[in-house]
C-alpha positions, 0 to 999 in steps of 0.5 A: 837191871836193879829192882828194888822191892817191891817190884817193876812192872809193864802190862803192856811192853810196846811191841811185845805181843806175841804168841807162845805155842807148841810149834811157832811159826814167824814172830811165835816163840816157845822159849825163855831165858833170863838171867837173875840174882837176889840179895836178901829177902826170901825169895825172887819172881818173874811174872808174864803179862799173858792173855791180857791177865797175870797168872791167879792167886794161889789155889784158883785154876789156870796156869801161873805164868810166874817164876820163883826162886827162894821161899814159896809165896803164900799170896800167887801160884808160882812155878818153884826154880830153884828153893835157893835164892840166886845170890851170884848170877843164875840163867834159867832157860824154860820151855814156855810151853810146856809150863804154861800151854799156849798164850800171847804174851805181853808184858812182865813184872820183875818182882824182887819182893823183900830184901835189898834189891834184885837183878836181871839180865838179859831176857831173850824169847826164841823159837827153838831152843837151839837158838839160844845157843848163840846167846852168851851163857854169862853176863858181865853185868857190874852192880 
């Protein structure tokens, strides 16, 4: 999906609400994993919908619930992936978990920012993280 800044986003993705937690069960989930890639600007975010809120401003307590790439941001607490913008595909696979402790997810932003436009690629929630090894590793996405 092309995203042009500023950015697209769903609180509430029809059929989404699940939970996050340490062990799931049934219909529960613990991994992430999404491909990205930006051109121009200063940096890239996905943001989760969780707990009925998106994550704080930058400075106030609780967990983020955001994924950066490039420049920090000065506005939102992020958790920083890479300090490079991907300009080629990158997949990132993160433990939910472990970043934010347990929650219900339900919807998502796709937020480029600044800059020409972003692009993401399959997004994918699993139990274990071995079940993304049945996943592809790349993507044959055309611009």
């Amino acid at each position: 999906m092309r995203v042009t800044p500023d950015q697209r986003f769903r609180t509430q993705l029809p059929g989404l609400r699940v939970r996050i937690k340490e062990r799931p069960g049934p219909g529960e989930y613990r991994y992430l994993r999404f491909a990205w890639k930006k051109s121009g600007g200063s940096n890239v975010m996905l943001q989760l919908h969780a707990n009925g809120n998106w994550g704080p401003l930058l400075g106030a307590e609780g967990p983020s619930y955001r994924y950066l790439a490039g420049q920090p941001r000065t506005d939102v607490k992020a958790v920083q992936i890479s300090e490079d913008l991907p300009s080629e595909w990158v997949v990132v696979t993160r433990d939910l978990f472990a970043d934010f402790g347990e929650f219900e997810l339900d919807g998502i932003a796709l937020t480029p920012g600044d800059g020409e436009a972003a692009w993401f690629d399959h997004i994918y929630l699993a139990r274990e993280k071995s079940d993304l090894d049945h996943l592809p590793a790349t993507t044959s996405v055309n611009d």
